[in-house]
Steps between C-alpha positions, in 0.01 A plus 500: 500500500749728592718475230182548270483811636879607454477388170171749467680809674854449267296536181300774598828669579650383180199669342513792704907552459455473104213766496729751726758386208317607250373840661876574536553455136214720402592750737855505347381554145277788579652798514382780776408825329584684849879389472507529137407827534747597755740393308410725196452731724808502653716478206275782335547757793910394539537583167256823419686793418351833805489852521660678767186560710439093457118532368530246220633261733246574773195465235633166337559383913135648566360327191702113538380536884129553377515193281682307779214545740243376262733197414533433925758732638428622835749743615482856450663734248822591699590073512400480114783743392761329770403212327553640145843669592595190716709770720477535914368812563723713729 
C-alpha cells in the first residue's frame, strides 16, 4: 500500500517538476518590454547629445519615465534618471 502511494506522489512530482520546466523555458524566451525598454532607454539618454541648461535631456528622461510607468516602473522621476545615467548621485 504504501509504496502505491510513493509511487503516486513521485509522478505527480515528475509531472509537476516538468511543468515548472517548461514555464522556465517560456519565461526565458519572452522578452520583458520593461527591461527592454530600459535598456533603449539607457543607451538612448548615454548617448543624446544636451544643451547647456540640460532640457533635452530632462524631456527625453521625463518622457522614457512616462512610458516606464505604464510598462510597470514604480519609482519616481528622480530614480528614473539615476537609473538612465547609472551615476551615484553626490
Amino acid at each position: 500500500m504504501q509504496s502505491r502511494t510513493l509511487q503516486r506522489a513521485l509522478e505527480n512530482l515528475g509531472a509537476a517538476i516538468r511543468e515548472v520546466e517548461g514555464v522556465l523555458q517560456e519565461m526565458r524566451t519572452e522578452q520583458d518590454p520593461l527591461a527592454v525598454h530600459i535598456f533603449v532607454s539607457r543607451r538612448h539618454y548615454r548617448s543624446m547629445p544636451d544643451t547647456k541648461s540640460g532640457k533635452r535631456r530632462d524631456t527625453a528622461a521625463r518622457l522614457s519615465w512616462q512610458t516606464a510607468c505604464d510598462l510597470g516602473f514604480r519609482g519616481n522621476l528622480g530614480e528614473w534618471e539615476r537609473l538612465m545615467d547609472a551615476t551615484p548621485k553626490r
